[in-house]
Every structure is written in structure tokens, then in C-alpha cells.
N, C-alpha and C positions, 0 to 999 in steps of 0.2 A: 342732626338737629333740624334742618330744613325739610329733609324728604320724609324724616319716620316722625316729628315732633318729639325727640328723646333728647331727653336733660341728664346729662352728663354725673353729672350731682346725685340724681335722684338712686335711695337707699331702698327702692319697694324688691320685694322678691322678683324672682323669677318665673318670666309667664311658662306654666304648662298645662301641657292635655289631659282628661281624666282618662283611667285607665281601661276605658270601652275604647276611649280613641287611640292610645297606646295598643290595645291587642289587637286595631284593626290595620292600625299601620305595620306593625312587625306580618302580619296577617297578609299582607297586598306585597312584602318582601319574604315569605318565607323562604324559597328556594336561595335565592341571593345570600341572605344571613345562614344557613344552614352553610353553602359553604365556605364564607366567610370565615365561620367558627375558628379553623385551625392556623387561620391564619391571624386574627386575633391574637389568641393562645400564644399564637409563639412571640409576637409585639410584643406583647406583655412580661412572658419571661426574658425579654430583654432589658426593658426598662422598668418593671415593676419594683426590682430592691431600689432602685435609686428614687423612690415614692412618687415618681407620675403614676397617671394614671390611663387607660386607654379606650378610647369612646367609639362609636360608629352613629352615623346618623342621618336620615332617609335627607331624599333630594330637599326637603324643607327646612332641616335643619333644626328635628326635634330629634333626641338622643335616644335608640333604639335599644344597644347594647353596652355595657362597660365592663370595663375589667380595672379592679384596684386592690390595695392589699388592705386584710382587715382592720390594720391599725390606723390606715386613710379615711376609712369610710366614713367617717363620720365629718371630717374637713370636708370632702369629695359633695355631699350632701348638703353642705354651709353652702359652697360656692355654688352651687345649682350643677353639678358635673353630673345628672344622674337622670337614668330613664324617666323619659315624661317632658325632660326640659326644652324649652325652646332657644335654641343659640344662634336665628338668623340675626340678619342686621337688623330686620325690622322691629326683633324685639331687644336686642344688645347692642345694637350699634357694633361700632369695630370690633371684631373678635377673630380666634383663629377659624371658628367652626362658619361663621357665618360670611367671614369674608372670600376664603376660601369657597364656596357655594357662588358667590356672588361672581366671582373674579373668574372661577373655573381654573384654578392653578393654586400649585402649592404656596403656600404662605407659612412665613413665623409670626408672630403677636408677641412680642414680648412685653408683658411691664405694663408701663405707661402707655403704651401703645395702645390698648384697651380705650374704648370709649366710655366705657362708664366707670369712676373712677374708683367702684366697688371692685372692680376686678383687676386692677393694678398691677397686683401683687401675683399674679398670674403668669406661666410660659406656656402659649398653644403653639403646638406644632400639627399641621395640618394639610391633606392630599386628596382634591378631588377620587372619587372612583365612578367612571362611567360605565354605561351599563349596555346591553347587546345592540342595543340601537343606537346606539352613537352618545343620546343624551346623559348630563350626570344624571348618577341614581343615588352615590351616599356620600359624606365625605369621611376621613377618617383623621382620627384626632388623638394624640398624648400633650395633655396638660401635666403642670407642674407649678406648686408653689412654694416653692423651695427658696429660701433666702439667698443661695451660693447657686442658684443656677445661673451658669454664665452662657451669652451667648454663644461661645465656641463651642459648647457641650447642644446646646439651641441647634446649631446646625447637624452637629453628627445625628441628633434625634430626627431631625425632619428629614436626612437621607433616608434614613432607617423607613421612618412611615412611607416617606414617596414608594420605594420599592416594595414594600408590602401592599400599599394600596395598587398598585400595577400588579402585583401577585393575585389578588382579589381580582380583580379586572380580567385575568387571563384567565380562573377559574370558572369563575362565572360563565365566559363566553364559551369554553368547551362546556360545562353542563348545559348550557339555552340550547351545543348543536351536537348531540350525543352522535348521532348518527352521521353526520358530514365527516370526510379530511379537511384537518385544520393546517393550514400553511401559513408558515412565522417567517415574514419578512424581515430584513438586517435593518438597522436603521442607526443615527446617529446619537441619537436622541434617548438618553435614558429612561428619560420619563415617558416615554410612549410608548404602548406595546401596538405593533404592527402582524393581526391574524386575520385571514381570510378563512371564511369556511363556506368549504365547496360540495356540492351534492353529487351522487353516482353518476349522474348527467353530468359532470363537470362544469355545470354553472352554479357562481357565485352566490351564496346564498347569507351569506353574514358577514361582518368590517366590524372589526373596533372602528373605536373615534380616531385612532392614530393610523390604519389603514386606510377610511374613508379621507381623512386628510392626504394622505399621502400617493393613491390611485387616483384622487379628484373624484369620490365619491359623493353622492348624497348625503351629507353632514351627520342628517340625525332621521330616523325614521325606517321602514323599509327598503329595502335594496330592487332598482330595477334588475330582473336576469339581463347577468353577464356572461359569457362564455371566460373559463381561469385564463382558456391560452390568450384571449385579446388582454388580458391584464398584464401578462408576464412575457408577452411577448411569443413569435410564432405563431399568432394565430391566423394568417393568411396562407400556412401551409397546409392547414388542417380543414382547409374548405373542401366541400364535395362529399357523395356519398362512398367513394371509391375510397379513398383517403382516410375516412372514418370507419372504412369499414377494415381498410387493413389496419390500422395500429388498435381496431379490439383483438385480430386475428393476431397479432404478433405480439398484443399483452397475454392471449390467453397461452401463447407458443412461448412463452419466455417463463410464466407461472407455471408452466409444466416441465419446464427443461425443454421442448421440444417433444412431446410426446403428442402426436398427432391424438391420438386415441383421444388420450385426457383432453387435450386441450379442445376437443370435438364437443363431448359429451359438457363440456361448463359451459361451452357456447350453446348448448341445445340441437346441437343439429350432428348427420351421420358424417362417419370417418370420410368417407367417400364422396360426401357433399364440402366438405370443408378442405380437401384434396384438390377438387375442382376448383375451388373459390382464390385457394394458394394459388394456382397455376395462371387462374387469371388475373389476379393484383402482384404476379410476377413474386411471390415468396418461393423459396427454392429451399436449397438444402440446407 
């Protein structure tokens, strides 16, 4: 009421975008929403007989993609639940979509919870998804206006979305680094996924938000290079060029079983030069 001038009371629709500004938003997340898709899909066939519905929706908090059964669509549509919509707080006041955005963590909304007293009758359940740089990039959302929806049922739904939007989260970051190893840190923490991705140089090239939390990285943005092993530890053993140069000779000697020949020829270099190099970083039989 203070921050955004929104009257709790007031019955006007819901603000949306016309549909230039819809296909340019989905347009600036294609890759993201593409694979998203199946992960949607599957949300959906979990909660769709029970008539929620399942939303996606850019870091602003306008509704990208839904999924609802055809006999909702037309309620879904009453209530504003439907591409085009705007559901931050700036334009709804407390909601599952926009507080969740706001707050950067899961949230339920149940009910009266709702700021505007048009949506009352409403259950959002709701999961930030952050995107390759640490910042959110969507959140993800199943509503429900079900008269018998109880909060015990509120909860099992919003475990469901958290780990699917961590699903989306994890997708996403391996498509943004096709070409690096991706290494998944253990963590306590369910709602956090913990991946580094690492390039053929073995330095650090990508953090979720739960990794950068958790190595003390750069929050949100760019990664300065890091060398993996100072991350993980051992990386004072791996100083020198001598030291670097044996454990590529004795990765390419362990990918060949031991076969000098082979392991020569993927190094680039002759049987008989790579015989010398053993002998002098002390590799043996």
C-alpha cells in the first residue's frame, strides 16, 4: 500500500503486456524455456488432475508459459493465471509469483494471504530458478482454486515445484556450458544445487548460485579464472611446470592402459620423446 500505491479492495483487471512484448520476452529466454519444457510437462502431469495449474515466469514476473487442463482454462483466464500477465508485487501486491521474485526463495500464498482481495480465493505455490550467473532468471509456479485445498496438500505441492525448479536450474547450467566438465558438489541443502563447470584448462568457468555461495564466489555475474584444484583443494601440489606436465603424461598413460605408443601419439609428440620425458619426471614402469 505504501511502496506500490495498491488498494487492496480495488477490482480492475490485471495489468499485461501486448503480444510484441510477450514474443520479445519469451524471445530474450528462448534457450532457457526450450529446456525447461519437459520439465514443466512433467509438473503438470503431477498436479494437473487435481486442477492447478502450472506457470513459468521471466525474472519480472510476467507469465511466459502455462500449463492447465482444458476444463480450467477458462477460470485460469478469470483469475489473470495466463501468458501476458503481470504477477510482480508491483502490480499485485502479495502473491505467490511475485513475492517469491522479490524475496528470492520459495514461498506458499495461501488464501487470504493474497493482497488483493480478488485473489483470495487462491493457493500459489512457488520456486525461484536462477539462471547461469548466479541472478534469478524465472520463477516457477502451480496455483490452485480449489475450495478443499488444504494447506497439508499446499506443502507436498511446493516440495514438488522447489525440486523441479532446481531441475530447471541444473538444465539449464549444463546447456549455457555444453562443452566444459560439470562437477556436483554434495550439500546439505536441498534447495540448492551446487555445479562448477570447468574448461579443458581446468579452470573454473561457471557457479550456480548455490556453488558461488558456497566456494565464496562472485554472487551474481562473471567468474574471475580459477584454477578447479585451488577450489577443491590440492592445489599447492599441482604448482610448477614439471608437476603439470607429469599428471598430463600419466592421464594420457592411464587412458591408454599404459601404452606408450598411444599415449605418445594423443600427446602429439614421438614414442621416443615421450620415453625421455618419463624418465625425467621419474615415471617408470
Amino acid at each position: 500500500m505504501e511502496h506500490h500505491r495498491l488498494d487492496p479492495s480495488a477490482r480492475r483487471p490485471n495489468d499485461r503486456v501486448d503480444e510484441a512484448e510477450l514474443d520479445h520476452r519469451r524471445a530474450c529466454l528462448d534457450r532457457f524455456m526450450r529446456v525447461a519444457t519437459a520439465r514443466l510437462d512433467h509438473l503438470f502431469g503431477l498436479v494437473g488432475a487435481s486442477g492447478c495449474g502450472v506457470l513459468l515466469t521471466d525474472c519480472d514476473g510476467v507469465i511466459l508459459d502455462q500449463r492447465c487442463k482444458d476444463s480450467d482454462l477458462t477460470a485460469f483466464q478469470e483469475w489473470g493465471l495466463w501468458p501476458g500477465a503481470d504477477w510482480s508485487e508491483a502490480s499485485e501486491g502479495t502473491n505467490g509469483i511475485g513475492t517469491c521474485l522479490t524475496e528470492k526463495r520459495s514461498v506458499t500464498i495461501h488464501r487470504d494471504e493474497h493482497f488483493f482481495a480478488r485473489n483470495t480465493g487462491m493457493s500459489c505455490m512457488d520456486a525461484p530458478v536462477f539462471g547461469a550467473d548466479g541472478g534469478i532468471i524465472a520463477a516457477l509456479d502451480v496455483s490452485s482454486a480449489r475450495v478443499d485445498q488444504t494447506e497439508g496438500f499446499n506443502r507436498l505441492i511446493s516440495a514438488m515445484v522447489a525440486q523441479t525448479a532446481r531441475s530447471i536450474e541444473i538444465d539449464y547450467f549444463r546447456a549455457t556450458f555444453p562443452k566444459s566438465r560439470i562437477v556436483v558438489a554434495h550439500t546439505d541443502d536441498s534447495e540448492m544445487s551446487v555445479l562448477l563447470a570447468v574448461d579443458a584448462d581446468d579452470l573454473v568457468v561457471g557457479a550456480t548460485r548455490g556453488a558461488r555461495r558456497v566456494f565464496r564466489l562472485e554472487p551474481t555475474g562473471f567468474l574471475k579464472p580459477r584454477a578447479a584444484s585451488d577450489l577443491f583443494g590440492g592445489g599447492e601440489e599441482c604448482l610448477g611446470f614439471d608437476a603439470a606436465e607429469r599428471a598430463a603424461v600419466m592421464r594420457a598413460l592411464a587412458r591408454t592402459e599404459g601404452n606408450v605408443s598411444e599415449a605418445a601419439r594423443r600427446l602429439g609428440i614421438g614414442r621416443a620423446t615421450l620415453y625421455r620425458r618419463m624418465r625425467r619426471l621419474h615415471i617408470g614402469e
